[in-house]
N, C-alpha and C positions, 0 to 999 in steps of 0.2 A: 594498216596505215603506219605513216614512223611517227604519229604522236598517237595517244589516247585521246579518246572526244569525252566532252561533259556537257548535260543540258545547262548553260550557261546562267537560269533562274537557279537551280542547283548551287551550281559554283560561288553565286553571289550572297543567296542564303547560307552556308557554311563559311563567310568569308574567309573562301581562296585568295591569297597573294595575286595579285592583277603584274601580269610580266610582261606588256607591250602585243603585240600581234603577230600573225605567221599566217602566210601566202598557203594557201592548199590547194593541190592542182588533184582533181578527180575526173569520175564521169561526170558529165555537166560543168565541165570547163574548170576555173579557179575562183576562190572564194579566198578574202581576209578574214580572219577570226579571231577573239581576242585569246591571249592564252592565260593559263592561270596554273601556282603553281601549290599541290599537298603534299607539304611536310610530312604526315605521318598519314602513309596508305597500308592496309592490311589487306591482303587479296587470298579470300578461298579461306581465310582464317588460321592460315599460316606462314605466308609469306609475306613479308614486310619490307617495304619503299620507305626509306628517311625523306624521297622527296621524288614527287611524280607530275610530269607537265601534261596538260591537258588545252585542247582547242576547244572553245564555247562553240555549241550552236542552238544556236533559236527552233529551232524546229527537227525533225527526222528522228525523234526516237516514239515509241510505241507503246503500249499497256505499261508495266514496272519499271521498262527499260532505261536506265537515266542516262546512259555515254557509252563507249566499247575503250575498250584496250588496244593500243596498240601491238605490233607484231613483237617484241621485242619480249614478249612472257611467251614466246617460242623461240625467240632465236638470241635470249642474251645467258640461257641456260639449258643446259640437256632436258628433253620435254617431251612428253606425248602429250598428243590429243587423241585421246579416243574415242572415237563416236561410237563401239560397239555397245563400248561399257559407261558412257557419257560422261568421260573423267578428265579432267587434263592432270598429266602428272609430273613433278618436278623431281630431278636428280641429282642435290645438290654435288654427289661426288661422281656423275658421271652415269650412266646408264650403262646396263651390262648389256650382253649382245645381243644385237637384233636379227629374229630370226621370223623369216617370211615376207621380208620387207624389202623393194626397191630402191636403189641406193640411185639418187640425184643430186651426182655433183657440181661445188657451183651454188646448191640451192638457197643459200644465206648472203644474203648483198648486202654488206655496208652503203648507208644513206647516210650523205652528210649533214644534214639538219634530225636526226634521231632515229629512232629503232630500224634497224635492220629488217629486209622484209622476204619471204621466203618465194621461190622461183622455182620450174620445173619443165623439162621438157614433155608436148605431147605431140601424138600426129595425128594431124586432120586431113582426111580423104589420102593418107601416106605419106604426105609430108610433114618433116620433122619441126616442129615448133617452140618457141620458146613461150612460157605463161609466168606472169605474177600466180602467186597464191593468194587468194583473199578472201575467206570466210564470211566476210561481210555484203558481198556479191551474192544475189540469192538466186540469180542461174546459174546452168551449168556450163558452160562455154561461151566465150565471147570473143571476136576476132575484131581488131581494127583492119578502118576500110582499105588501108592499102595490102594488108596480107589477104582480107577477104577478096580483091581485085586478083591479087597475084594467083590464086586458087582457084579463079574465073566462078565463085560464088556472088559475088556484086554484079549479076547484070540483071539489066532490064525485060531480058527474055525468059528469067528462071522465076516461079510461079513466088512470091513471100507473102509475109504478112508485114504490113509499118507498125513499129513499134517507138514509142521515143522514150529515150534514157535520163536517168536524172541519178542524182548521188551528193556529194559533199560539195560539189561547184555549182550545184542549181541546175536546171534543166540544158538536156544534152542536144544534141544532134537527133532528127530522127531516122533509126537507124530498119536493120529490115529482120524477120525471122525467118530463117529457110533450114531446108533438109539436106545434111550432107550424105555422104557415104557414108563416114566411118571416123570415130572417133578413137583414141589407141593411148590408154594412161595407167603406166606402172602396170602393167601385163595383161589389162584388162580392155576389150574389146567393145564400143559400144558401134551398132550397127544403127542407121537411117536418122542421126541424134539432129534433136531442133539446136540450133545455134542461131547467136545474136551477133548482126555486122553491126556494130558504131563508127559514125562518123567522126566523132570527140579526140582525137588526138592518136597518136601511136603509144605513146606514156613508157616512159624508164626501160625504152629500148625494148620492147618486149611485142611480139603480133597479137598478145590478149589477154584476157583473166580467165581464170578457171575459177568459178563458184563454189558456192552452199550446195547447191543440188548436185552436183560431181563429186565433192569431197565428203559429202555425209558417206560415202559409198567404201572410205578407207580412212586408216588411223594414219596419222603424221607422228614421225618423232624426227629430233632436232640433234645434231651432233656439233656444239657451238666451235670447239676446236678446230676442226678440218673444214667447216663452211657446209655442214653437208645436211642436204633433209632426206630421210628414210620416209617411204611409202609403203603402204601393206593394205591391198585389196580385204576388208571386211564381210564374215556373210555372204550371202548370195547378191549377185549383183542387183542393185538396185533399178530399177525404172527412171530414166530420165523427166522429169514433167517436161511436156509439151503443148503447152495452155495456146492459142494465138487468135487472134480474133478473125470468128467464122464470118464477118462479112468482107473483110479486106480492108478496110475504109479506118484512116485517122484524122479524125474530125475535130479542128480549133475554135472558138469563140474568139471572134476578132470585133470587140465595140459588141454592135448587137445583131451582128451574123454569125451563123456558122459555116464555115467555108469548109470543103474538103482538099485537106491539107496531105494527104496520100493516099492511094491506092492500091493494092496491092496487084501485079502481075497472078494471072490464077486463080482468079480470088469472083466468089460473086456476084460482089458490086462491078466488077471490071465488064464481068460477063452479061450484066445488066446495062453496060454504056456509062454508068458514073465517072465523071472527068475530075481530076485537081482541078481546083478551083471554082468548081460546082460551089453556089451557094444552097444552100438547105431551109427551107421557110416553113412555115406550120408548126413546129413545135421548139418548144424550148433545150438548148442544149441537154442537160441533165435527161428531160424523156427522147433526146435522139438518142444517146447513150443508150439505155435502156432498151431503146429500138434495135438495136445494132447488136447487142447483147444477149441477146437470147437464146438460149438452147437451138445445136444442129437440126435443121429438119423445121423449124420455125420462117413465117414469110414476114417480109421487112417492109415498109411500105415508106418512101421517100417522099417528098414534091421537092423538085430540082429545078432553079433558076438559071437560067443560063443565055448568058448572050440575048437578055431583056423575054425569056420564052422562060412560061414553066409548063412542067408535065411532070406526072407521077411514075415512079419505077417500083415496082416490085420486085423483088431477088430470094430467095430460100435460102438462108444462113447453112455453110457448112465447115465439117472439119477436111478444106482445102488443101493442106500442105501433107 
């Protein structure tokens, strides 16, 4: 991101400097937040910030977790991050040469509201693409809907699972999981990889984000001079995760129904007749969840309202895609 975040309860028990607010555009649209601003930051216990701005937010961080860092402790200084060795490391006079590493030029963009954010080309299904970097992303690949269109991966004929997105703007668009061919990053080949289409915007000129789950797989270093980020495939290739829900079905609480709010092509519940806007009666959101979630090879048992008629569907939960 080009600011650092803080749990905003944090920021106000330490009384941080209050600096007005900033517009943040993510997955799940844009959010206002207030910013705040620490004087004297020590990061890693030896790098020291006379003064570091930070976005509040109310909610999304997890166990110890209190905020992230922005991109700029990679790209305002020569840097690895390395996941082999789980280190990030700084050079203050320059880093000596890097060897085994792919060089993506380009990979440093100046942002003109704060930290510069790192960028990379990959190809999906062979064609060449441009990605943000975002460690913060905890998939491996995600495409907006007009490159997923352009790739003829967005249709209604190709088997997905609904998934909906959410991030630093609040709830996204619901977008879809599917199987491509081939995924192709800094010389490394992933074959049949799940990826995610979002509907949420195209964002900073770019067809997607490459995650957590692709980049744990290689070390990043940073060349702040020449704009450049260096990649270097780690270890044995890693395993993609491909979690997606074996019934097809994205299910909303609307008041006190539950409606099904997608489908999946492929899937199931499709295979079973389940329509969008099926509502769903007999049990409470949380136990339909539960219903839906269960281990492949498991039967799902529904009662569906529809057009003033109920009847009950059964379907065998699998791993579809």
């Amino acid at each position: 991101g080009f600011l650092s975040l803080i749990d905003t309860g944090l920021a106000r028990g330490l009384r941080l400097k209050a600096k007005g607010s900033t517009n943040v555009v993510g997955i799940g649209g844009s959010a206002t937040l207030p910013v705040f601003v620490a004087s004297d930051v020590v990061i890693g216990g030896g790098l020291h910030q006379s003064s570091l701005m930070f976005a509040g937010m109310e909610r999304g961080f997890t166990g110890s977790v209190r905020g992230t860092l922005a991109a700029g402790v990679l790209t305002s200084r020569d840097s690895d991050l390395d996941f082999g060795a789980g280190e990030w490391r700084v050079y203050p006079q320059g880093r000596p040469e890097r060897i085994g590493f792919v060089r993506m030029a380009n990979g440093i963009v100046a942002s003109r509201d704060g930290s510069a954010k790192l960028f990379a080309e990959a190809s999906v299904n062979g064609r060449p693409l441009r990605f943000l970097i975002d460690t913060g992303a905890p998939g491996a690949l995600s495409l907006h809907e007009g490159a997923a269109r352009a790739l003829g991966l967005w249709d209604d004929n190709r088997p997905f699972a609904p998934q909906r997105t959410s991030g630093v703007g609040g709830r996204g668009g619901l977008g879809r999981l599917v199987r491509a061919e081939s995924i192709e990053f800094a010389g490394r080949r992933f074959d049949k990889p799940m990826i995610l289409l979002r509907q949420d915007g195209s964002g900073s000129g770019v067809d997607g984000i490459i995650g957590l789950n692709m980049l744990r797989g290689f070390n990043l270093s940073t060349e702040v001079a020449t704009r450049t980020l260096w990649v270097q495939p780690q270890g044995a290739p890693l395993p993609l995760r491909s979690d997606h829900s074996r019934s097809g079905l994205w299910l909303e609480e609307r008041g006190r129904q539950v409606r099904v709010a997608e489908v999946g092509t492929g899937s199931p519940a499709a295979a079973a007749g389940i329509r969008r806007g099926d509502v769903i009666e007999g049990q409470s959101f949380r136990a339909l969840l539960n219903e839906i979630s269960k281990p492949s090879g498991s039967k799902a048992t529904l009662e569906i309202l529809r057009d003033g008629k109920r009847q009950t569907m059964t379907f065998v939960l699998a791993d579809y895609l």
